[in-house]
MIVOKOL-894742 format. One line per field, with one value per residue (C-alpha): residue number from 1; x, y, z. Coordinates in Angstrom, 1 decimal, padded with zeros to 4 digits. Layout:
num: [NUM/...]
east: [X/...]
north: [Y/...]
up: [Z/...]
# end
This chain:
num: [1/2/3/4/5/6/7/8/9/10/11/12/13/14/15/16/17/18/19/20/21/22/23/24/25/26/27/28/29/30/31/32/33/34/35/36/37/38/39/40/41/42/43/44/45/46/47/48/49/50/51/52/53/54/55/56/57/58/59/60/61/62/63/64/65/66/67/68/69/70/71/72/73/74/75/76/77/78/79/80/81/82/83/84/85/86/87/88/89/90/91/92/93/94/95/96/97/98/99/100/101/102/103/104/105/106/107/108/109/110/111/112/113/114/115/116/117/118/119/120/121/122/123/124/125/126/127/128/129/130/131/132/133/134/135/136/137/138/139/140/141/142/143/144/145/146/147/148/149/150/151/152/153/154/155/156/157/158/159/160/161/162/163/164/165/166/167/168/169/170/171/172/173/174/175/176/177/178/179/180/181/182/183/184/185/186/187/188/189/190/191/192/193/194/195/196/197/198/199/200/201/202/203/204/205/206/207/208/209/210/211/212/213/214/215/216/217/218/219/220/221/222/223/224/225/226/227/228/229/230/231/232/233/234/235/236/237/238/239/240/241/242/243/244/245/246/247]
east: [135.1/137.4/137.3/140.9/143.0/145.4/147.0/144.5/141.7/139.6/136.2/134.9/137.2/135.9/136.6/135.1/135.6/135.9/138.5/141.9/145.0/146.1/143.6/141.9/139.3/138.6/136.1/135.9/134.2/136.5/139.8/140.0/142.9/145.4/149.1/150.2/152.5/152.2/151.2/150.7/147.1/146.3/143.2/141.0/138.4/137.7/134.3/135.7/132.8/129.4/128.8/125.6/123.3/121.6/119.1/119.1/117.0/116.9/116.3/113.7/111.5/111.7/110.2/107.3/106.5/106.5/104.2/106.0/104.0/106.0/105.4/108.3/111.1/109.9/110.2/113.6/114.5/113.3/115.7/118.6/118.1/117.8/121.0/122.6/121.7/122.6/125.9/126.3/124.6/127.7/131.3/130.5/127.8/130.2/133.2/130.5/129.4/132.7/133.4/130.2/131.5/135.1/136.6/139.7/139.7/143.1/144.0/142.4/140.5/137.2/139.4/140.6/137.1/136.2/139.9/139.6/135.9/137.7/139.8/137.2/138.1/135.6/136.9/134.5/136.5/139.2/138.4/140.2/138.0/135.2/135.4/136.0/132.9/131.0/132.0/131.2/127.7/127.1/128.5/126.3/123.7/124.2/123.9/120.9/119.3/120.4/121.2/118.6/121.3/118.9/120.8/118.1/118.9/118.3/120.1/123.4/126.1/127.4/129.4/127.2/128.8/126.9/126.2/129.0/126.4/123.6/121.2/119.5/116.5/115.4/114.6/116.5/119.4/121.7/122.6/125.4/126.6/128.7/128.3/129.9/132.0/128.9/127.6/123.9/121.6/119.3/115.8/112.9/110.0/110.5/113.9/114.4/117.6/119.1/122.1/123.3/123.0/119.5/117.6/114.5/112.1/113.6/116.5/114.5/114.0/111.8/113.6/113.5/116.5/116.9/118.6/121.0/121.9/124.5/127.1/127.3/130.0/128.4/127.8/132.2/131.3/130.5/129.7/128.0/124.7/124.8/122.4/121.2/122.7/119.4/116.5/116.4/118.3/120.5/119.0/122.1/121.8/118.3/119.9/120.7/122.6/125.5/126.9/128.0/129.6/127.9/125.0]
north: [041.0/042.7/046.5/047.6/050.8/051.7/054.9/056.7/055.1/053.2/051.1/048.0/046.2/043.2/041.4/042.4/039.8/042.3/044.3/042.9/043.0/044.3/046.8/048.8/051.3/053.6/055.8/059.8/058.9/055.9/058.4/060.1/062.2/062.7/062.7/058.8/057.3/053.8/050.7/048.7/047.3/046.6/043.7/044.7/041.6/039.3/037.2/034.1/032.4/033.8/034.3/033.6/036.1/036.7/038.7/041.4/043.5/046.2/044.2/042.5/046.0/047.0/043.7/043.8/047.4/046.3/043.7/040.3/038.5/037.0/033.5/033.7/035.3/033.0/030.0/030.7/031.2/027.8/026.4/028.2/026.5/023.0/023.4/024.2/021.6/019.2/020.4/018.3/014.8/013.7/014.5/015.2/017.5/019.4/019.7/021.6/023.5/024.9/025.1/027.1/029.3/029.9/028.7/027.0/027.1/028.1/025.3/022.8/022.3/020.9/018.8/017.5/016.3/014.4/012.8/011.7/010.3/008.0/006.7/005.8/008.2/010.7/014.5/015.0/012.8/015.5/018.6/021.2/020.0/019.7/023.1/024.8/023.2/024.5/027.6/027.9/027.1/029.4/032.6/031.7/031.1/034.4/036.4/034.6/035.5/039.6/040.0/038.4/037.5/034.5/032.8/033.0/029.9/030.9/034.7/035.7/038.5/039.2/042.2/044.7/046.0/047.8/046.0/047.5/045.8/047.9/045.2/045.2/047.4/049.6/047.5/044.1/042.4/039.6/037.7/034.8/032.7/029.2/026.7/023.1/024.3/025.1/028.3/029.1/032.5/033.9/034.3/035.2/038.7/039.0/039.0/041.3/042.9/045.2/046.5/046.8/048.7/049.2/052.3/052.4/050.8/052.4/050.5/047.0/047.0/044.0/043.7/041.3/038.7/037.9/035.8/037.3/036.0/032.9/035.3/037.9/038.8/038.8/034.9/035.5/037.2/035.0/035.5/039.2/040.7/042.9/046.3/048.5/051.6/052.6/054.8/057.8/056.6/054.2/051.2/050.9/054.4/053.6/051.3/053.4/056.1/053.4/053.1/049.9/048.2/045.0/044.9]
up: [080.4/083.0/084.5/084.1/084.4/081.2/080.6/082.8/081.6/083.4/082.7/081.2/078.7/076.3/073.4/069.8/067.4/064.6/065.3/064.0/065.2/069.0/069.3/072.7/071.6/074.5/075.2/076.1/079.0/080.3/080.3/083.5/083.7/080.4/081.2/082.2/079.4/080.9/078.7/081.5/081.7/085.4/085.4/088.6/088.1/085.4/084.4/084.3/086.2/086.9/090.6/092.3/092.8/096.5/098.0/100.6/103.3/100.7/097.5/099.5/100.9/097.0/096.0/098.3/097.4/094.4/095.1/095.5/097.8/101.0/100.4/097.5/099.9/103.1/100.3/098.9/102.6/103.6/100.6/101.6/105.2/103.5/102.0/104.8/106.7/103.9/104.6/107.7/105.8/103.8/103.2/099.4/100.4/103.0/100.1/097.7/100.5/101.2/097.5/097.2/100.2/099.4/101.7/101.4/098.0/097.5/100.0/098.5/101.3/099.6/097.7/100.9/102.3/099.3/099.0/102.7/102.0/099.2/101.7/104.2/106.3/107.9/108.3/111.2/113.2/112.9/115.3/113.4/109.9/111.4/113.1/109.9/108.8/111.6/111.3/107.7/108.4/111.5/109.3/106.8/109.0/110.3/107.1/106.3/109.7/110.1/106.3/104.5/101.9/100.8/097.3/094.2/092.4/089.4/089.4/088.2/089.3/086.0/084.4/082.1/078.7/075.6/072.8/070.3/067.6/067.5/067.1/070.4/070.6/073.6/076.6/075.3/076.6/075.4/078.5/078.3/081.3/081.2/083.4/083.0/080.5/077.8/077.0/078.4/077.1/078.9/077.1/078.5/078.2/081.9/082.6/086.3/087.0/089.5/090.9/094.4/096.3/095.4/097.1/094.8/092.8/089.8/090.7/089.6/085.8/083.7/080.5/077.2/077.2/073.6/071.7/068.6/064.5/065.0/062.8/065.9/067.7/071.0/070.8/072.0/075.4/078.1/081.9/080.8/080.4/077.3/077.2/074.3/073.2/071.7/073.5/074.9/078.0/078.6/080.8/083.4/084.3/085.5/088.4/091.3/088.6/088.0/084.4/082.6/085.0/087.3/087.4]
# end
């Protein structure tokens, strides 16, 4: 799944095993002017990974209209503090920190931590690591403390696409994430999702994660969260008046 721009089109692209051939089917509502004659498709973002979902002030306020009980946001709070801490414990625990952050990824740099460890050597010893390290924490830290951006371990950031095969019914989804190189659906009668920014508690939707027949051609998406096309209304449009894009 990517959102991409192609001949002034621009929208949510992904694969459907059926078609054959080079094919892109677009949709009325994905052109948005007429004119360009470039074939060039420029990829904005792919799903290549799932991200991690996290909370925020506003999610939060909706939740506890909505009747969440504080105890489950002061919990996952008290988590996300444990983990950072851990940070600090080992060199293995600092590199999947930083992995976990970003940062220096593209330099290797968790890499780095762990390759020193192998070596008997011990990155806080070296100012400039162990400052990154430190400052790695206190951002995140910080976020916690006047963001509220608490991580819900279990919660996905994932792309949102209809299902093409008309076999999900008004209020089901067909989630599919992978993690350690297998591929993991989402099932489940109380499956919450949202999109940010979310204003209102129409923006927080309970849905039906199913699972669909082994011959579909959804089981070749990954990293996405599929929505019906059946219904009266169209289930993204319900979260803060977005369409199918992340949600």
């Amino acid at each position: 799944m990517t959102t991409d721009n192609y001949l002034g089109a621009k929208g949510m692209v992904s694969l459907d095993s059926r078609l054959k051939g080079d094919v892109l089917i677009l949709r009325p509502s994905m052109v948005k002017f007429e004119g360009s004659d470039s074939t060039d498709l420029e990829i904005c973002q792919i799903g290549y990974k799932p991200l991690p979902f996290f909370l925020n002030r506003q999610l939060i306020k909706i939740l506890e209209d909505m009747g969440v009980d504080d105890s489950y946001f002061l919990n996952l709070q008290a988590r996300a503090v444990d983990r950072i801490r851990m940070a600090t414990h080992s060199p293995g625990n600092a590199s999947s920190f930083l992995k976990r952050q970003y940062v220096g990824n593209n330099i290797q740099l968790p890499w780095l931590v762990n390759k020193l460890s192998r070596l008997n050597l011990d990155f806080r010893r070296d100012k400039f690591l162990n400052y990154v390290l430190e400052m790695a924490i206190l951002m995140e830290l910080r976020v916690l403390k006047h963001k509220s951006r608490i991580l819900v371990e279990k919660g996905y950031y994932l792309y949102g696409i209809m299902d093409e095969t008309s076999f999900l019914e008004e209020g089901e989804v067909f989630c599919t994430v992978m993690e350690d190189g297998r591929q993991k659906v989402i099932t489940g009668s109380k499956l919450i999702i949202t999109r940010c920014p979310a204003l209102h508690p129409g923006d927080v939707q309970v849905v039906n994660a199913v699972e669909v027949p082994a011959s579909s051609p959804l089981w070749r998406l990954h990293n996405c969260i599929c929505f019906s096309q059946k219904g009266s209304r169209d289930l993204p449009s319900k979260l803060s008046g977005g369409d199918l894009g992340k949600c």
